[in-house]
Each structure stands twice: as structure tokens, then as C-alpha cells.
Residue frames as a rotation matrix with the C-alpha (Angstrom) as fourth column:
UNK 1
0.460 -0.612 0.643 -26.71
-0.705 0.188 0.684 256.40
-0.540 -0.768 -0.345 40.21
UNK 2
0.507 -0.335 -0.794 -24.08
-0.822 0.090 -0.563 254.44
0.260 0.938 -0.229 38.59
UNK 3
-0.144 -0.531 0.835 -23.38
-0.941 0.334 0.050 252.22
-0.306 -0.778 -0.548 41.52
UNK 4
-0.726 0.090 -0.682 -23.46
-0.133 0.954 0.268 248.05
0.675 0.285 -0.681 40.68
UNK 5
-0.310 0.616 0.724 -26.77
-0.949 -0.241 -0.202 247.17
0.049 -0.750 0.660 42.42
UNK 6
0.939 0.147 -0.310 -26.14
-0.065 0.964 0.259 243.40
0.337 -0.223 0.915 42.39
UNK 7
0.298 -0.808 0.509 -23.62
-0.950 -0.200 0.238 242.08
-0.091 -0.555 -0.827 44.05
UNK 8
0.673 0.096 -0.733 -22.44
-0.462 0.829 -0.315 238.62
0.578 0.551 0.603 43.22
UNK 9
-0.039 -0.984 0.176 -20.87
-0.959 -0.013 -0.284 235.71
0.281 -0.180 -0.943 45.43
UNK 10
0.152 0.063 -0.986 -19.36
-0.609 0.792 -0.043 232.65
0.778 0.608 0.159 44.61
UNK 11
0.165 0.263 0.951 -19.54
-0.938 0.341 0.069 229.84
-0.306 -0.903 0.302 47.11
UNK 12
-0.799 -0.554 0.235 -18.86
-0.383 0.769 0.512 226.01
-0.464 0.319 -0.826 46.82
UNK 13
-0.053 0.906 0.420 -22.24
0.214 0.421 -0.881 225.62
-0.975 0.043 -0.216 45.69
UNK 14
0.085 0.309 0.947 -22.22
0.962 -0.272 0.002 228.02
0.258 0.912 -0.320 42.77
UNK 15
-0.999 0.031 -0.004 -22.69
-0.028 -0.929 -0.370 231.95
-0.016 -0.369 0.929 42.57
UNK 16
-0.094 0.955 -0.280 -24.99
0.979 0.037 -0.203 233.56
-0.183 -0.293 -0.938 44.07
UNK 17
-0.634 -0.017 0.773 -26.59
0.376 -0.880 0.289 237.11
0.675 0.474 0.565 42.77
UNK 18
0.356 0.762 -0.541 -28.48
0.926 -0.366 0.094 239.32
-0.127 -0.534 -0.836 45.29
UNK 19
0.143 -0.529 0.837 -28.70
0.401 -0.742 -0.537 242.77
0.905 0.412 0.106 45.83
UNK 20
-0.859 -0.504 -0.091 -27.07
0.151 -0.079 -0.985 245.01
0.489 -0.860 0.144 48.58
UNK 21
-0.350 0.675 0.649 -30.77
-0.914 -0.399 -0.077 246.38
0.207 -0.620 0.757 50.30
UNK 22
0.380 0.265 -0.886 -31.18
-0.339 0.931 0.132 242.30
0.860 0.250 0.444 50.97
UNK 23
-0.181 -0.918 -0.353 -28.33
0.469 0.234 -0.851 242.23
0.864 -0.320 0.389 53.36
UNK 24
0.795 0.589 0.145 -29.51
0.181 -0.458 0.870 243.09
0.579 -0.666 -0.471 56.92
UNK 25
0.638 -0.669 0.381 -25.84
-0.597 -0.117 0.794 242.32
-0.487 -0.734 -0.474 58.40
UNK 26
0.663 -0.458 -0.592 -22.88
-0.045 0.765 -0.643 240.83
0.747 0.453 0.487 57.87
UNK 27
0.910 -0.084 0.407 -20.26
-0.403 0.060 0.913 239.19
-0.101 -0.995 0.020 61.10
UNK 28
0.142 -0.884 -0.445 -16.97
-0.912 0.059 -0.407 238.24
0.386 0.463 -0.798 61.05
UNK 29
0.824 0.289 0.488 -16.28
-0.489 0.796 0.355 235.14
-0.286 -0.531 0.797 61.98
UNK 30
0.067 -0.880 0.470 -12.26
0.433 0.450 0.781 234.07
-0.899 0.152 0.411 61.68
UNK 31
-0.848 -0.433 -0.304 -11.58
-0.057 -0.496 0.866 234.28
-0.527 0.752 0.396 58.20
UNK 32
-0.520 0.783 0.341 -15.22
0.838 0.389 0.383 233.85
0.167 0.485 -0.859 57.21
UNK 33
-0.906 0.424 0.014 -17.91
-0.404 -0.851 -0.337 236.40
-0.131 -0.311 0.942 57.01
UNK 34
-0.783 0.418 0.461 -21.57
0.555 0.805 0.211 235.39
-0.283 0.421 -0.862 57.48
UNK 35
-0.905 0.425 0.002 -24.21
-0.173 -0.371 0.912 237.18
0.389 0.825 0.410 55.43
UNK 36
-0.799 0.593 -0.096 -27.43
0.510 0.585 -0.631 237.57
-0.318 -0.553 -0.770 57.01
UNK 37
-0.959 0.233 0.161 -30.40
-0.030 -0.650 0.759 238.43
0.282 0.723 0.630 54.84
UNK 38
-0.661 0.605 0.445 -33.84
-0.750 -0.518 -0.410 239.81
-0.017 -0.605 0.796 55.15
UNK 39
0.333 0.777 -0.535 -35.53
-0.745 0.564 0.355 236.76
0.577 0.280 0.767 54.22
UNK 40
0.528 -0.174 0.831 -33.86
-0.849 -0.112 0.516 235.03
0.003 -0.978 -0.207 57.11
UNK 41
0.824 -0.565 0.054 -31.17
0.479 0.640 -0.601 232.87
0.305 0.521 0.797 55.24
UNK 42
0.389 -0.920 -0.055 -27.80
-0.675 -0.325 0.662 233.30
-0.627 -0.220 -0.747 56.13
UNK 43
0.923 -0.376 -0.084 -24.69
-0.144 -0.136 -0.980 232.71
0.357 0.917 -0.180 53.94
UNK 44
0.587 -0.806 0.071 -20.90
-0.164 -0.033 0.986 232.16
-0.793 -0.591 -0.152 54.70
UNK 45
0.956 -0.259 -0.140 -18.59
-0.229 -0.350 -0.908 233.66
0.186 0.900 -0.394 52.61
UNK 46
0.481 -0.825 -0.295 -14.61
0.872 0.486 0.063 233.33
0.091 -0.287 0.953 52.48
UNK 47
-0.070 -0.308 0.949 -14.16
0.265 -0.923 -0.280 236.75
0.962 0.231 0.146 52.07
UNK 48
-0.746 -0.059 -0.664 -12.86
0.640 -0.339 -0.689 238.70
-0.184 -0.939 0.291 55.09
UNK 49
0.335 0.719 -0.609 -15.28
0.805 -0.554 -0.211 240.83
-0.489 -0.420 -0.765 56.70
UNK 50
-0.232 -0.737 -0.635 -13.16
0.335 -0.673 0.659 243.99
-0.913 -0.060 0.403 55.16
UNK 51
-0.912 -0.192 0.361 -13.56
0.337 0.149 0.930 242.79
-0.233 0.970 -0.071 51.55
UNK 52
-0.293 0.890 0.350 -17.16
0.928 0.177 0.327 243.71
0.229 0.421 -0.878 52.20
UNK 53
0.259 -0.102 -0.960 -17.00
0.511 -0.829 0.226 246.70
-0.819 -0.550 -0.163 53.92
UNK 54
-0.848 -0.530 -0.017 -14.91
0.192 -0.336 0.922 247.98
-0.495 0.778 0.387 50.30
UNK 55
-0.761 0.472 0.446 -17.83
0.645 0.629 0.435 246.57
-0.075 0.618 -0.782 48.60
UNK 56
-0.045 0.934 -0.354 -20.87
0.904 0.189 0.384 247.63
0.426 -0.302 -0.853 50.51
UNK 57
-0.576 0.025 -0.817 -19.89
0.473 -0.805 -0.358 251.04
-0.667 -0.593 0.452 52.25
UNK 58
-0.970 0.240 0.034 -21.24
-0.152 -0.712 0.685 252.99
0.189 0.660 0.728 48.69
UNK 59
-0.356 0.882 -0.308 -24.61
0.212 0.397 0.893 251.30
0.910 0.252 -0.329 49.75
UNK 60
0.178 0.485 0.856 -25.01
-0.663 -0.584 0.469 252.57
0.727 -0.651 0.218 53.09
UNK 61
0.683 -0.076 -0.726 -23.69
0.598 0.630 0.496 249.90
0.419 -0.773 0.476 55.39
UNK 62
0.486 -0.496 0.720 -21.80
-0.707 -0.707 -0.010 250.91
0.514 -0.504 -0.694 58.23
UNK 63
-0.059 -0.718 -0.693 -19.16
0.094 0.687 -0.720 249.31
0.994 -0.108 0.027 60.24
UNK 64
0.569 0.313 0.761 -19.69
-0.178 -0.856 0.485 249.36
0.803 -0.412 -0.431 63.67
UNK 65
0.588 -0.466 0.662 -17.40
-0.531 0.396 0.750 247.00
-0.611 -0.791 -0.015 65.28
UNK 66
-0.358 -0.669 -0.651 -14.37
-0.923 0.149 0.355 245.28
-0.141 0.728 -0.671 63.76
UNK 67
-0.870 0.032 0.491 -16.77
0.139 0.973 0.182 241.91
-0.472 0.227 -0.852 63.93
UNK 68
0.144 0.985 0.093 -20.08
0.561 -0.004 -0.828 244.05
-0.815 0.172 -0.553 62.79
UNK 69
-0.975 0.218 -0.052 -20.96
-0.190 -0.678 0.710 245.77
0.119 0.702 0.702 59.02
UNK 70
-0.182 0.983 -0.036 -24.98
0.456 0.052 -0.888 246.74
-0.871 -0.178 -0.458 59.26
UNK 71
-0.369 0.518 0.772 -27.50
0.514 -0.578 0.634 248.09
0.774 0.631 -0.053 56.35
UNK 72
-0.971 0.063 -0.232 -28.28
0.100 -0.774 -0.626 251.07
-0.219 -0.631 0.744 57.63
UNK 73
-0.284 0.895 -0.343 -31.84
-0.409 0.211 0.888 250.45
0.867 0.392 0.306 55.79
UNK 74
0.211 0.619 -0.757 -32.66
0.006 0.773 0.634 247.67
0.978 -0.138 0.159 58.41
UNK 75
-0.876 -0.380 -0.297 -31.32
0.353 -0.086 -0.932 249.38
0.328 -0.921 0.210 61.49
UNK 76
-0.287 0.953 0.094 -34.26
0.660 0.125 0.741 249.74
0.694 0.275 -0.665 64.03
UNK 77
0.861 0.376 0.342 -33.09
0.208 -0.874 0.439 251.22
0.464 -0.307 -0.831 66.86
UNK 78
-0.065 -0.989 -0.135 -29.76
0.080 0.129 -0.988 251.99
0.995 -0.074 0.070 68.55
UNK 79
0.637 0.676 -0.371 -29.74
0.504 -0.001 0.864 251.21
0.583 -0.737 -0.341 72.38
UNK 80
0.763 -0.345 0.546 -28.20
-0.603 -0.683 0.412 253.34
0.231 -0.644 -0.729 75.40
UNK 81
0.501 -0.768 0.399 -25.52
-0.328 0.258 0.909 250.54
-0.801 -0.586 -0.123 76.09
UNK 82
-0.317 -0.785 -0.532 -24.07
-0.675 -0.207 0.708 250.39
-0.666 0.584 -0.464 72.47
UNK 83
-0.655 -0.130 0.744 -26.05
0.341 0.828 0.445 248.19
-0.674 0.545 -0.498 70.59
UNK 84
-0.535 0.436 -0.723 -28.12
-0.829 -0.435 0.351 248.12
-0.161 0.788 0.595 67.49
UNK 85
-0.357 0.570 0.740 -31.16
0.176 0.819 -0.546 246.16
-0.917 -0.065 -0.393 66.98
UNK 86
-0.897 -0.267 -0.352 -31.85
-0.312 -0.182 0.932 245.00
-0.313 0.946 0.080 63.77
UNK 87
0.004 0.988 -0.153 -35.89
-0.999 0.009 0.034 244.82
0.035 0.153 0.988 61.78
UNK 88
0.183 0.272 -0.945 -34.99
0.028 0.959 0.281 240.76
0.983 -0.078 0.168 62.07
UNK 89
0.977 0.201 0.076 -34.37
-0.099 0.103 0.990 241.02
0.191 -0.974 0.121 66.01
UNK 90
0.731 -0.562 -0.387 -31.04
0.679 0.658 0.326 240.58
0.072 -0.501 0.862 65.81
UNK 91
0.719 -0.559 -0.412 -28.26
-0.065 -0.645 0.762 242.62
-0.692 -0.521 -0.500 67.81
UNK 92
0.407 -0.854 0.325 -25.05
0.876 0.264 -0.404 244.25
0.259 0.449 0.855 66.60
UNK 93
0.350 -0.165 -0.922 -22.65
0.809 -0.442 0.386 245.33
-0.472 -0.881 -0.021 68.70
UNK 94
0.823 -0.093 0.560 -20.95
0.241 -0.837 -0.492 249.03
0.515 0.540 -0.666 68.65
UNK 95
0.498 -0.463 -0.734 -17.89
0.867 0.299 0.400 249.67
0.034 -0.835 0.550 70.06
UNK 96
0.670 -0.069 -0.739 -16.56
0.517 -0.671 0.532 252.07
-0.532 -0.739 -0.414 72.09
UNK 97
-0.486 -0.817 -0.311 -13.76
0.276 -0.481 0.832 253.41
-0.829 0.318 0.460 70.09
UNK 98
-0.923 0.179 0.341 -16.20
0.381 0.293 0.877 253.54
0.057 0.939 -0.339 67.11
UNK 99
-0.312 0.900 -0.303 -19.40
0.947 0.268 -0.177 254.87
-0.078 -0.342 -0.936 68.39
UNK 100
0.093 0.381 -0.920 -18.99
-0.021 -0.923 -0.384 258.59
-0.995 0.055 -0.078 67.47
UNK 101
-0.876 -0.288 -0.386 -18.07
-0.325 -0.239 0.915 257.93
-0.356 0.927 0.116 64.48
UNK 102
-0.748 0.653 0.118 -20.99
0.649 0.757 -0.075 255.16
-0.138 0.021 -0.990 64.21
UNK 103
-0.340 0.494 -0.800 -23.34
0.645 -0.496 -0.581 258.10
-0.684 -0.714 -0.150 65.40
UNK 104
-0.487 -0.164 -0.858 -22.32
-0.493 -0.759 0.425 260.88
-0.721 0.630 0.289 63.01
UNK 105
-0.964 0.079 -0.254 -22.81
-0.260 -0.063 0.964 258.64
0.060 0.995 0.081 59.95
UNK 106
-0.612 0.788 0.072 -26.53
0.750 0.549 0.370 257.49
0.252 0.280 -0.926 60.92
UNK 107
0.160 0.734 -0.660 -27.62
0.374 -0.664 -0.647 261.11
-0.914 -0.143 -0.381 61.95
UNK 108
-0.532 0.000 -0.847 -26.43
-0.716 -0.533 0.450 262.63
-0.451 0.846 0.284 58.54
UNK 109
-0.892 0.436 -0.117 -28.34
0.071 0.390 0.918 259.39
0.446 0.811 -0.379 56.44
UNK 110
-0.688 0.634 -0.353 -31.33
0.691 0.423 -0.585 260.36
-0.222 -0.647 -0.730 58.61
């Protein structure tokens, strides 16, 4: 595979290097995305929520809402009223216009 398997972003602190199977979620949040990782740190980037989506789709994340992008790695289960619970407990929604599509791509990576 020939894919970049770090991912690298700079912050007022400094950059930061991680790779993508790290990344349980990312949320939009205005013009901010925050970055929520398996080791239960979270992150806030300036980059729109999009810019990551570009980034991160070749890695298996999925969009499922214009405020949710998930690792499909760290998805645990998907409930009957549109959500997705993630291996850290935490929820991300699916929306309705989006949800067959949403569907389709986690039965084919199954």
C-alpha cells in the first residue's frame, strides 16, 4: 500500500505526527474540527471538517453527518435510531439523508 500512514498536524503548540488507525472520530465544530483519539486525548484543529474527510477517506473513515467523520476500525455498533457508538463510548450521529449511503460503505468493509 502506498498510502501516507502518518498524518501530520500543526497546531499553536507545534506539529503533531500520529497515525490515521489512532483517530476514533473527528466533529465539526464552526470552523474547527476536534480530533478525538483512542487514547482519550482530543485535539482541535483549524482545518474544516472537509479538509479531513480528503485526507482520511483512503483510510477508511466515513462521513456520516455533515458534523461527523468516524474510523470505521473503532465503530462498535450502529443503533436502530441512527446512531453509531464508538469502542470509547462515544456517539456519532447519522443522518437521514446519508444513512444508505452510510450503510452500503460499512457492509462492503465488513
Amino acid at each position: 500500500m502506498t498510502q501516507q500512514s502518518t498524518i501530520t498536524l500543526a497546531t499553536s503548540e507545534g506539529k503533531y505526527f500520529f497515525s490515521p488507525e489512532e483517530i476514533v472520530r473527528l466533529e465539526a465544530s464552526s470552523n474547527y474540527t476536534k480530533i478525538y483519539f483512542s487514547n482519550k486525548t482530543k485535539m482541535i484543529s483549524a482545518k474544516v471538517l472537509k479538509e479531513f474527510v480528503l485526507m482520511l477517506e483512503p483510510f477508511g473513515f466515513v462521513r456520516t453527518h455533515r458534523t461527523h467523520l468516524v474510523n470505521r476500525q473503532h465503530i462498535l455498533c450502529v443503533t436502530h435510531d441512527g446512531n453509531i457508538i464508538m469502542k470509547d463510548s462515544s456517539v456519532a450521529e447519522i443522518s437521514r439523508r446519508m444513512k444508505s449511503g452510510v450503510m452500503k460503505q460499512l457492509k462492503n468493509a465488513a
